[in-house]
C-alpha positions in Angstrom: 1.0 -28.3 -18.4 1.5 -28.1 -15.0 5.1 -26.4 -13.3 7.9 -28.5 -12.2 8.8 -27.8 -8.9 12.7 -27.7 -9.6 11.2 -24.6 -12.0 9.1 -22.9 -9.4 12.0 -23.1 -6.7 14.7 -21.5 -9.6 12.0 -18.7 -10.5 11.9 -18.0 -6.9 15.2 -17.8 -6.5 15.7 -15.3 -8.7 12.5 -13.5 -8.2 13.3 -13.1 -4.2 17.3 -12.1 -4.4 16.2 -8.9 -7.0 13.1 -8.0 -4.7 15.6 -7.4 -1.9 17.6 -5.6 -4.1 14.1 -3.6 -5.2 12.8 -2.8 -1.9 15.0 0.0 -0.8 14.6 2.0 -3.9 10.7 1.2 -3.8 10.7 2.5 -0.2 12.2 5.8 -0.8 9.4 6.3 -3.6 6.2 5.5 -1.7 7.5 6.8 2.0 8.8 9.8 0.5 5.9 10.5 -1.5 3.6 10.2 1.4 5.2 12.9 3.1 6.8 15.3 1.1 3.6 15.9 -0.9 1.7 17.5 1.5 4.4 18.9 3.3 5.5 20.8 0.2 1.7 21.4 -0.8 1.1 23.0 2.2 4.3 25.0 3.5 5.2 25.8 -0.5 2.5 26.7 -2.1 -0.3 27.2 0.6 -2.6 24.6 -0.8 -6.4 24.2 0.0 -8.4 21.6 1.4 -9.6 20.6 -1.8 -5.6 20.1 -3.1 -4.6 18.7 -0.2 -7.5 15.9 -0.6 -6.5 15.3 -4.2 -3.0 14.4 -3.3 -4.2 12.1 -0.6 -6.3 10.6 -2.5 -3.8 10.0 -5.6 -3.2 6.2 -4.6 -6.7 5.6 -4.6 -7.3 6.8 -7.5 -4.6 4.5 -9.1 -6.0 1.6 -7.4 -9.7 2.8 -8.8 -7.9 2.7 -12.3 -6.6 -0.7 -11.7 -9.1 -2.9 -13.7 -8.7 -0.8 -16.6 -5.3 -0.8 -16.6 -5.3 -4.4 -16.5 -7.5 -4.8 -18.9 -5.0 -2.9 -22.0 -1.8 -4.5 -20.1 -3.3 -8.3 -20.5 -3.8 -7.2 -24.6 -0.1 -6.5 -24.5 1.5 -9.6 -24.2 3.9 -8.2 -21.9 5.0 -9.8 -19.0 4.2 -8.5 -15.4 8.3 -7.5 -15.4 8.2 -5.7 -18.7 5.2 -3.8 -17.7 7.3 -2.5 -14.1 9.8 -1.3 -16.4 7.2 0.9 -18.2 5.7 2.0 -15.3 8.5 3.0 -12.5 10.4 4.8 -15.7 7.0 6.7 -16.3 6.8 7.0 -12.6 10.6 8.4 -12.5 9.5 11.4 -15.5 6.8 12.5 -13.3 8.8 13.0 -10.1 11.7 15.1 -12.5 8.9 17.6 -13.8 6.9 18.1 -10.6 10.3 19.0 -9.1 11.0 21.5 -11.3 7.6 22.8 -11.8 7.0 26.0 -9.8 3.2 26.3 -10.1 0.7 24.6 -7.6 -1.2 23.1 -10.4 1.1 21.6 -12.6 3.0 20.4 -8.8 -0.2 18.6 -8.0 -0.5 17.5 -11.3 2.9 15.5 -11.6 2.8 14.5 -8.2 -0.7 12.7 -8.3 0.1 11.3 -12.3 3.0 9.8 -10.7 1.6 8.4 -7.6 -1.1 7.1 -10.3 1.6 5.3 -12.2 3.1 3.7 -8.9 -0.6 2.2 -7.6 -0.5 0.5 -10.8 2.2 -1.9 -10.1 1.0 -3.6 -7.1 -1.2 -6.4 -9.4 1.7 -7.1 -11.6 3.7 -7.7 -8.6 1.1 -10.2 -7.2 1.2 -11.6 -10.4 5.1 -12.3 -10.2 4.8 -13.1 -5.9 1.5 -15.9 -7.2 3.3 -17.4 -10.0 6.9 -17.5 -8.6 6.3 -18.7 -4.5 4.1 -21.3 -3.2 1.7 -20.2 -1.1 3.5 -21.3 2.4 6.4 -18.6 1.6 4.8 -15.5 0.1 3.9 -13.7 3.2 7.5 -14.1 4.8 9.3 -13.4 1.6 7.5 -10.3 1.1 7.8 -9.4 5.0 11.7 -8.9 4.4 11.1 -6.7 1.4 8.6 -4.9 3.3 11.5 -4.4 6.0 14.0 -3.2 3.7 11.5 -1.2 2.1 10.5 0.7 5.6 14.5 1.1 6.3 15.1 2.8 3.9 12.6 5.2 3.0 12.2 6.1 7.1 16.1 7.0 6.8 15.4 8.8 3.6 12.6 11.1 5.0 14.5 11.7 8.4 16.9 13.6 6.0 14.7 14.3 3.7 12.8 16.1 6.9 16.1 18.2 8.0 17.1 19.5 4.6 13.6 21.0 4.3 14.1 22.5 7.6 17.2 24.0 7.2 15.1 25.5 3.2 12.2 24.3 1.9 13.0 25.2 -1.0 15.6 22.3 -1.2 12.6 19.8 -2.1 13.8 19.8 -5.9 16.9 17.3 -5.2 14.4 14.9 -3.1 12.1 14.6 -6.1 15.0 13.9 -8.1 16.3 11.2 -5.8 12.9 9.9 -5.9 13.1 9.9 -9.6 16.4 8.2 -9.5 14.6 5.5 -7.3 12.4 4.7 -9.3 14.8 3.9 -12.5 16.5 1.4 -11.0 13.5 -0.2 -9.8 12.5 -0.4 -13.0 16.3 -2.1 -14.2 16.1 -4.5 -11.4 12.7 -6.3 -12.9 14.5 -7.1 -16.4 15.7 -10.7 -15.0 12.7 -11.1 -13.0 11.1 -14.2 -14.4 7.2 -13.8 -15.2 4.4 -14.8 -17.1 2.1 -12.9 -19.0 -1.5 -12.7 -17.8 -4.2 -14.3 -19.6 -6.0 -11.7 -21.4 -9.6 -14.1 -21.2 -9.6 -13.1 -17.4 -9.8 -9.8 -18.3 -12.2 -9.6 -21.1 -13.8 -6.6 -20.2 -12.8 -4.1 -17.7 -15.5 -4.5 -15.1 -16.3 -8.5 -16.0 -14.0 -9.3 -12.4 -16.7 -7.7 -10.2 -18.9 -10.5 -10.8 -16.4 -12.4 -8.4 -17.6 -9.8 -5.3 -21.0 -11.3 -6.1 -20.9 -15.0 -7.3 -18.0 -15.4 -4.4 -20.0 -14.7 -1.6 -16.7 -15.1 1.0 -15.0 -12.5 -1.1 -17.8 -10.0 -1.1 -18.2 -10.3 2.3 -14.6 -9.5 3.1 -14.0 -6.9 0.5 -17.3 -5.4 2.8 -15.7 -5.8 5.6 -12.1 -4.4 4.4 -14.5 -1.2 3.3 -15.4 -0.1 6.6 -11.6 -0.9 8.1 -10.0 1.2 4.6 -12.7 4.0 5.4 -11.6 4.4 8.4 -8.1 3.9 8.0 -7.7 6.2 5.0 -9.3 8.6 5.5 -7.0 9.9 8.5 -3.4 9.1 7.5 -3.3 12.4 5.6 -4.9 14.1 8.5 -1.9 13.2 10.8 0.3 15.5 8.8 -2.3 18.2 8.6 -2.8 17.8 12.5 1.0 18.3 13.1 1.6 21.0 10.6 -0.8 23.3 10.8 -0.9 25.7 13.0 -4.6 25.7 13.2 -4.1 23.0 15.9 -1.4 24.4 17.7 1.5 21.9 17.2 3.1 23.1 14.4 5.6 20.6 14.5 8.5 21.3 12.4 9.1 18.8 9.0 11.8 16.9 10.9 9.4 16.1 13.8 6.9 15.4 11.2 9.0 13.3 8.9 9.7 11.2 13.0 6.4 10.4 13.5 4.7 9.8 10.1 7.5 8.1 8.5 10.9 7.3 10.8 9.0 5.8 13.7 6.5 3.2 11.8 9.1 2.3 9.7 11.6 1.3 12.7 8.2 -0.6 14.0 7.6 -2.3 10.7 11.5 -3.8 10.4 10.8 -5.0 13.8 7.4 -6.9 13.1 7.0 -7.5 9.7 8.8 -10.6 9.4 6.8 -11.9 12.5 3.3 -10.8 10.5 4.8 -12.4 7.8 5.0 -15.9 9.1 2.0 -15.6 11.2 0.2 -14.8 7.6 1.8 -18.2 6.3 0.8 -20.2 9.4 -2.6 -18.6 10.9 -6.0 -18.0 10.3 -5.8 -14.4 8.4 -8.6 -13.2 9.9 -7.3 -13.6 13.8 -4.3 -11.6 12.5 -6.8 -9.1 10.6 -8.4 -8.2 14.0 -5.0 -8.0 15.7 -3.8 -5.7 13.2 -7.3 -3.3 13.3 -7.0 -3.3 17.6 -3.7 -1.8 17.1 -5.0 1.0 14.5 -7.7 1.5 16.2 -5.7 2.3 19.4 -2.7 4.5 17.4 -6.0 6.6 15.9 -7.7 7.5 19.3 -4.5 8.5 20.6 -2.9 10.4 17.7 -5.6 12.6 17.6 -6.2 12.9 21.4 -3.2 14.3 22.5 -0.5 17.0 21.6 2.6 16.0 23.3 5.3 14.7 21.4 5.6 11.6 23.0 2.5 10.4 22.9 2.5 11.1 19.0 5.8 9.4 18.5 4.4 6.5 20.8 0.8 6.2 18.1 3.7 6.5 15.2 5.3 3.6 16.5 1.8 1.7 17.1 0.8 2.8 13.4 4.2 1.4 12.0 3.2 -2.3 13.8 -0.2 -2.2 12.2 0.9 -1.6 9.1 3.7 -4.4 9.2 1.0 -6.9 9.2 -1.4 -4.7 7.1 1.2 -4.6 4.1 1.4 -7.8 3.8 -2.3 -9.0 4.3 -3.2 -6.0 1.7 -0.9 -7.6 -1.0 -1.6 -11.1 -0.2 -5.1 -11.5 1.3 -6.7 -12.3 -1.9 -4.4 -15.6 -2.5 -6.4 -16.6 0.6 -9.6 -16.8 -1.3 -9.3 -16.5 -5.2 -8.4 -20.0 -6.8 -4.7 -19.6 -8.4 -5.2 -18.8 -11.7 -7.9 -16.1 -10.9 -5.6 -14.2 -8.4 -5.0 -11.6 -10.7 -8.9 -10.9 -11.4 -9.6 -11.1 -7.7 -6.8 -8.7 -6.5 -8.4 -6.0 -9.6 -11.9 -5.9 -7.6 -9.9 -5.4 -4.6 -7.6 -3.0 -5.7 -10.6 -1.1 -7.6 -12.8 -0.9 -4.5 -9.7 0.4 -2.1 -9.5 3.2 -4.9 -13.2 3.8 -4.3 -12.5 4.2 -0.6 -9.6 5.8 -1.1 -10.7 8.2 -3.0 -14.0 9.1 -0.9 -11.8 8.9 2.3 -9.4 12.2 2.4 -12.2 14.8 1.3 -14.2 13.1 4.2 -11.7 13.3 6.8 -10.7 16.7 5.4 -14.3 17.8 5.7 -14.5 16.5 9.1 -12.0 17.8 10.5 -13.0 21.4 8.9 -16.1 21.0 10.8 -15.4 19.0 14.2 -12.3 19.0 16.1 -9.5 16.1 15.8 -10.5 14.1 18.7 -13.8 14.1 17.5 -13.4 12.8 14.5 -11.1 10.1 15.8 -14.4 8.7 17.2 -15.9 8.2 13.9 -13.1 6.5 12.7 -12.7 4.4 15.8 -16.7 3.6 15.3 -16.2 2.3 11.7 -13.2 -0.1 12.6 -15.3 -1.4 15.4 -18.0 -2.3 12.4 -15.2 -3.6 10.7 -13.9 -6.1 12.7 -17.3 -7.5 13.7 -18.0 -8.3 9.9 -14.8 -10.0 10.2 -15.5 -12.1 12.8 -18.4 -13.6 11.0 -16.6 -15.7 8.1 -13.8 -17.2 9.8 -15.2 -20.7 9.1 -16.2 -20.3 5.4 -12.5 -19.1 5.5 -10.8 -21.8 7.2 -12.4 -25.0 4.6 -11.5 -22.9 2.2 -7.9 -22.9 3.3 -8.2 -26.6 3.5 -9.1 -27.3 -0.4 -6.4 -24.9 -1.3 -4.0 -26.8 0.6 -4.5 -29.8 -0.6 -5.2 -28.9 -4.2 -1.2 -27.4 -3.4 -0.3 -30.8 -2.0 -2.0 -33.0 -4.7 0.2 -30.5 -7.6 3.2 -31.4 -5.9 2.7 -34.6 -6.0 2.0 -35.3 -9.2 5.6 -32.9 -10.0 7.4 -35.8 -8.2 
């Protein structure tokens, strides 16, 4: 039986006031992870190439795990807001024993299990975002979070940053903050409102890819995101390698670091998000897909072409604009293209096959960059996102009618609600 709309507009209510109160915790989590993991890896406990890879690759993997994971979660009969609980307070026991573990291994272990646990939420989200906005307010709604989110873990890694200055050692209490963070995440989803998915659409772990080939619009883009991922992915962790070691000669201290990979794109993502956000709602995706890859493409070739400060902070910035749109087409791209009760299936594949890039991406650019120098393999990436956004070019108009039936299938459901 079909939603009344006085219901949708109460769940989403409800569902968008304890998102904003979400999103700050959420953002010390995944910014601080990002880069305190390497920094600790390599200025703590001298790790290889090889370790370095496999914590940059620890998101991936949890997106590669995706359909599996929903594939036990739908047998559960748990909502999508029960099964955040489980997860951020699984998340939180990770972060307390790699802080207090004082071996590389089990540090790497803890670190990647809970990075693991924290890729894992992103489809249960969707699932509450899909069933609890209609589709001309997601992408601003989330924008805000996204904001909030980027505040607040830049400001936490700018200190974070100078207390590992002043001792490295001191990287215990920021795990345990982190940990902290992600326990109250998890007691802000009790009174989120959500529905449980419908285990049928997930009758088999790997039945969803079949959507990448019956759905030829959707392969096409999830080709097309490959090549743009790839590219992408595989040199985020190099821009902390390039700063901090001093192979390359900056040697940039974990403040300046923390500046440029952290403080600086999230300043640019509170300033542009909310602008993605309603372009998202409003435009073709694919003319703000293109936008969004220029601007990587540009941040890239100069990162890894220069070694002034400036010009680094300036790429940081450019990086932090990308990803403001990025976040929220990454989240939300697949309501685009996946009929509404299918959303969660679609998002699996998509989630799955960034985990297959993901994964592949940091022992590539860590192999590349052992073997050519930075700028050089800034060309390669810059090559692949070229690739990239010619495939995207090429469905814009299978895109747009399918905007259209969506649309009015919306229209003709509101309707009858009335």
């Amino acid at each position: 039986m079909a939603q009344s709309l006085s219901s949708l507009e109460a769940r989403s209510r409800v569902t968008y006031k304890y998102e904003l109160w979400r999103s700050p915790f959420t953002g010390i989590i995944t910014e601080g992870w990002q880069t305190f993991a390497l920094l600790v890896a390599i200025r703590v406990f001298g790790a290889s190439e090889t370790v370095k890879a496999v914590i940059a690759s620890a998101n991936a993997i949890g997106n590669l795990l995706t359909p599996l994971i929903l594939f036990f979660a739908a047998r559960t009969a748990r909502t999508p807001s029960q099964l955040l609980i489980i997860l951020w307070l699984s998340t939180a026991v990770t972060f307390v024993l790699a802080a207090f573990w004082p071996e590389l291994w089990g540090f790497t272990f803890w670190i990647v299990l809970g990075q693991l646990l924290a890729a894992q939420t992103a489809p249960f989200v969707l699932l509450i975002y899909s069933g609890n906005f209609k589709t001309s307010e997601r992408g601003t709604k989330l924008a805000l979070a996204f904001m909030i989110s980027s505040l607040a873990g830049g400001l936490f890694c700018l200190v974070g940053g100078r207390v590992l200055d002043n001792n490295i050692g001191l990287y215990t209490p920021l795990y345990l903050v982190m940990a902290g963070a992600a326990i109250t995440a998890a007691a802000l989803y009790r009174k989120v409102p959500s529905k449980s998915p419908d285990p049928q659409e997930f009758k088999h772990p790997l039945r969803n890819f079949k959507y990448a080939v019956t759905d030829k619009l959707f392969g096409r883009l999830l080709i097309s995101w490959k090549f743009m991922g790839l590219a992408n992915l595989m040199m985020l962790p190099l821009r902390v390698e390039y700063m901090a070691n001093p192979a390359y000669g900056l040697n940039l201290s974990n403040e300046k670091v923390a500046i440029v990979t952290v403080m600086l794109p999230a300043i640019a993502r509170i300033l542009t998000t909310q602008f993605f956000g309603r372009l998202f709602d409003r435009v073709n995706f694919l003319t703000l897909r293109l936008i969004v890859n220029a601007i990587f493409l540009v941040s890239i070739a100069l990162f890894f072409n220069t070694t002034s400060f400036f010009w680094l902070c300036v790429s940081g910035f450019l990086i932090g604009i990308a990803f403001g749109g990025g976040g929220v087409m990454w989240t939300l791209w697949v309501t685009k293209v996946a009929p509404p009760d299918k959303v969660p299936a679609y998002m699996s594949v998509h989630m799955s096959l960034t985990g297959v890039r993901g994964v592949i991406a940091p022992f590539l650019g860590f192999y590349l960059i052992a073997h050519f120098t930075p700028p050089q393999v800034s060309y390669v990436s810059v090559a692949l996102i070229l690739l990239s956004m010619w495939m995207f070019k090429g469905v814009r108009q299978e895109l747009d009618r399918r905007a259209a039936l969506f649309k009015q299938a919306e229209e003709n459901e509101k309707n009858l609600n009335t």
